[in-house]
TITILUM-651211 format. One line per field, with one value per residue: x, y, z of N, C-alpha, C in turn; residue in three letters; residue number from 1. Coordinates in pm, whole numbers, always signed. Example, Ala and Ser with C-alpha at 12.3 -4.5 7.8 and 13.67 -1.06 7.14 Angstrom:
TITILUM-651211
n_x [+1319; +1285]
n_y [-569; -225]
n_z [+780; +708]
ca_x [+1230; +1367]
ca_y [-450; -106]
ca_z [+780; +714]
c_x [+1320; +1290]
c_y [-330; +3]
c_z [+780; +787]
resn [Ala; Ser]
resi [1; 2]
***
This chain:
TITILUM-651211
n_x [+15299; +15079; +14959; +14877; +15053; +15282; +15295; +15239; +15513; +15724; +15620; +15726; +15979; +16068; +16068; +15859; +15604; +15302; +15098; +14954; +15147; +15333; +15266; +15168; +15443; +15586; +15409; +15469; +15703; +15685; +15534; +15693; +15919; +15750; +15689; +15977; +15998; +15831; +15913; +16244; +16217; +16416; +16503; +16743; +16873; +17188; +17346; +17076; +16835; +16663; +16443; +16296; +16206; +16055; +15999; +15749; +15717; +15415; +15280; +15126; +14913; +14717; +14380; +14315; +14037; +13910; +14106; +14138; +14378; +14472; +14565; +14792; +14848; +15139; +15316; +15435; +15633; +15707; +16012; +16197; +16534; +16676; +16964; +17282; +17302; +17065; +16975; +17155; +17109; +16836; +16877; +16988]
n_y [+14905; +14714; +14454; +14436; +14680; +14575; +14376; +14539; +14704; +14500; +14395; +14568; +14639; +14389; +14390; +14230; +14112; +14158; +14287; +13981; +13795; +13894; +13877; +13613; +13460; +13595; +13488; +13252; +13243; +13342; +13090; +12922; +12997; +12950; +12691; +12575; +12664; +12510; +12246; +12281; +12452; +12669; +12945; +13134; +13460; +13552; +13838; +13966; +13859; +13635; +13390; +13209; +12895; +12893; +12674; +12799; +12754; +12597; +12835; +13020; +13303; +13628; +13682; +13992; +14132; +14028; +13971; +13649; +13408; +13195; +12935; +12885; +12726; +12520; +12669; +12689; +12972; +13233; +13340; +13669; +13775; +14019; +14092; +14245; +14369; +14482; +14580; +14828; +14918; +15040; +15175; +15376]
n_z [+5963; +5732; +5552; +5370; +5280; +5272; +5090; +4869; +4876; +4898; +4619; +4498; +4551; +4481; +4215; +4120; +3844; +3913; +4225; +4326; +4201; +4436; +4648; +4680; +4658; +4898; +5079; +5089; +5167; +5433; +5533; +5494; +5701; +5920; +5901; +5973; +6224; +6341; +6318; +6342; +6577; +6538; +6347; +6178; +6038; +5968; +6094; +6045; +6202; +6470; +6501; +6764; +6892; +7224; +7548; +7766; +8100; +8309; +8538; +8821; +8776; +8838; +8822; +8648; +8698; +8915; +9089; +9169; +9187; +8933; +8684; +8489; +8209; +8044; +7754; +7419; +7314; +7083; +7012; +6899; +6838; +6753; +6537; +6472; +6249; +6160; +6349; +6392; +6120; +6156; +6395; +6299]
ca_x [+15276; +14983; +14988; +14894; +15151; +15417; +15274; +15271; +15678; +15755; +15634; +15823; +16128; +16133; +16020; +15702; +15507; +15167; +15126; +14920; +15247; +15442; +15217; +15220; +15600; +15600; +15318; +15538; +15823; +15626; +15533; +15872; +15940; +15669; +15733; +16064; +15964; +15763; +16004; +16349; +16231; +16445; +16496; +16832; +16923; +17279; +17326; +16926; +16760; +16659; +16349; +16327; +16089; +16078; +15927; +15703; +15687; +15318; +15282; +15019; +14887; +14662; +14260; +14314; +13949; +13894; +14202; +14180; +14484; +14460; +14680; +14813; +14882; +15254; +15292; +15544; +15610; +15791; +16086; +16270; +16640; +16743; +17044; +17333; +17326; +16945; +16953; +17269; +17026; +16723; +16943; +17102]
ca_y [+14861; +14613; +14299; +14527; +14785; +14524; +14337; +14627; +14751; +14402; +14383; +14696; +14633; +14269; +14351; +14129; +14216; +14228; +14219; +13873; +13728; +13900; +13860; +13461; +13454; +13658; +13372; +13111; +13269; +13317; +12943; +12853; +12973; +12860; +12522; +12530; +12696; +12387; +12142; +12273; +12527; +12775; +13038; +13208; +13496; +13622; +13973; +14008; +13848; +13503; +13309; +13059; +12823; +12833; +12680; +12881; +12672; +12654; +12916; +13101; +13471; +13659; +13746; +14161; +14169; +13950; +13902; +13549; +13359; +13142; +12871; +12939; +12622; +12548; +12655; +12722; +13119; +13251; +13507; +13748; +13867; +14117; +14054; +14328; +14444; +14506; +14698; +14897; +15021; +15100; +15293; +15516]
ca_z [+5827; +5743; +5499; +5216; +5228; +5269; +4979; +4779; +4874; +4825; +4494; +4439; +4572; +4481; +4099; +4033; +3777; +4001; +4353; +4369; +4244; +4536; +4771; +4653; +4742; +5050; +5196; +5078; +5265; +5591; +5524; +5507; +5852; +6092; +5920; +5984; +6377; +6408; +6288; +6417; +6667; +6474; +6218; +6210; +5958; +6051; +6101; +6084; +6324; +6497; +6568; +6834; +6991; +7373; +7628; +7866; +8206; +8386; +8619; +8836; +8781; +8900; +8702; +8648; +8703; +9044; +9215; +9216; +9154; +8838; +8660; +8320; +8168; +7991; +7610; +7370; +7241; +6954; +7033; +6808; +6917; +6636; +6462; +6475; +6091; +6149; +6497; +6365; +6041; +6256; +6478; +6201]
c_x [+15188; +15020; +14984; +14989; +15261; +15427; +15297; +15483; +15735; +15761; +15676; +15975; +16198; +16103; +15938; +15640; +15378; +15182; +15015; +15091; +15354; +15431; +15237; +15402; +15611; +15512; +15409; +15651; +15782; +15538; +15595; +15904; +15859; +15707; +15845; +16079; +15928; +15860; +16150; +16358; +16302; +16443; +16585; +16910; +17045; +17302; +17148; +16861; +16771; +16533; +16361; +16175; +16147; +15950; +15869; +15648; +15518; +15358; +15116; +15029; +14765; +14492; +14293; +14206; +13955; +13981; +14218; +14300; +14375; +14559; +14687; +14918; +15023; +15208; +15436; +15484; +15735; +15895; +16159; +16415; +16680; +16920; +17142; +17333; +17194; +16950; +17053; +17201; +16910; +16771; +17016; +17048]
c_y [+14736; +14508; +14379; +14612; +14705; +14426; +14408; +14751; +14606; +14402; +14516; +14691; +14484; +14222; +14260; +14243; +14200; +14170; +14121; +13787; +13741; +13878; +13660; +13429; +13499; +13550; +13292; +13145; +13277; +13162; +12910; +12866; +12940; +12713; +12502; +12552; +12577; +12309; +12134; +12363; +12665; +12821; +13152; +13247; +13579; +13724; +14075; +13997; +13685; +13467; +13217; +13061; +12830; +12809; +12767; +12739; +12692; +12741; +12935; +13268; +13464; +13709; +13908; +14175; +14129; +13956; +13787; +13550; +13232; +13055; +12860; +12861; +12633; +12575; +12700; +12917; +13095; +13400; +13507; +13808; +13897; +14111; +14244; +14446; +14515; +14604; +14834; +14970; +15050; +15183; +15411; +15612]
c_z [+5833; +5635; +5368; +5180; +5239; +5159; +4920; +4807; +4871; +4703; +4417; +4429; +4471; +4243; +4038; +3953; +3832; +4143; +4385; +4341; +4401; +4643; +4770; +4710; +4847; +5152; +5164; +5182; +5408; +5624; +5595; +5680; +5883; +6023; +5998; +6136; +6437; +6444; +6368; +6525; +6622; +6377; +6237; +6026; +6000; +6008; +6091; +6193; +6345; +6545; +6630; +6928; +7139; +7433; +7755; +7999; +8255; +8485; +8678; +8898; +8787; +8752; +8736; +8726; +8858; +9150; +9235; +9124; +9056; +8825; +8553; +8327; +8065; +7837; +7596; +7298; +7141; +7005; +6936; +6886; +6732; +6597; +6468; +6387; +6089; +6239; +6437; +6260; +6077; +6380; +6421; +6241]
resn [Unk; Unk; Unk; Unk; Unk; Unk; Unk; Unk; Unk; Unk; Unk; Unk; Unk; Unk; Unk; Unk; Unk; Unk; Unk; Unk; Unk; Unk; Unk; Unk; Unk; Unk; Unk; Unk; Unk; Unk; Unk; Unk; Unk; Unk; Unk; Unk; Unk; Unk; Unk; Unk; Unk; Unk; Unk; Unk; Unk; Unk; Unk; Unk; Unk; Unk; Unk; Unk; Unk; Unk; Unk; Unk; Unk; Unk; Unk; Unk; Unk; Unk; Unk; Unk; Unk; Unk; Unk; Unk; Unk; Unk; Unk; Unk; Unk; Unk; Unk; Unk; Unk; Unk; Unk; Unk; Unk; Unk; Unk; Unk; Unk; Unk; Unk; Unk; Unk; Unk; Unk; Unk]
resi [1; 2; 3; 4; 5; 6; 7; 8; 9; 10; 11; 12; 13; 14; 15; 16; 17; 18; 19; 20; 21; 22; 23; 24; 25; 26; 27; 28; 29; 30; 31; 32; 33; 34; 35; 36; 37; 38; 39; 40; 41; 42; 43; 44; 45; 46; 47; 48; 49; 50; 51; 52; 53; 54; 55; 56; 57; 58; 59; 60; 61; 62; 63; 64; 65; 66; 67; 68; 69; 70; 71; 72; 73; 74; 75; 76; 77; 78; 79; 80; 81; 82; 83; 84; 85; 86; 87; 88; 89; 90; 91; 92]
***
């Protein structure tokens, strides 16, 4: 599903009357989290799911192309662990 079709079953499900308003709320809501990713590292809906900041340590891997060895500098990623109520209706 792309940005448009989830705009448009949003503003279906969520009753706007056009989808710039729903799409307007749906950015505010994906706002809402990465701020709050930034800020507290998390984003926990229970029985849905969970966002969390972690750190990825430096490491070194390898170029696909070359074979040399490389060094892939530290960053932070974003993981998802799925929430019970969610996995449990995607497994029906």
């Amino acid at each position: 599903m792309n940005k448009k079709e989830l705009v448009a079953l949003f503003a279906e499900k969520g009753n706007f009357e056009t989808k710039v308003e729903a799409e307007k709320k749906l950015m505010a809501f994906l706002d809402t989290v990465e701020e709050s990713l930034i800020k507290t590292g998390e984003v926990n809906f229970i029985g849905w799911g969970k966002w969390e900041v972690k750190e990825k340590a430096a490491r070194t891997g390898r170029n696909p192309q070359t074979g040399k060895k490389i060094k892939i500098p530290a960053k932070k990623a974003i993981s998802f662990k799925v929430g019970k109520k969610l996995s449990e209706n995607v497994n029906k």
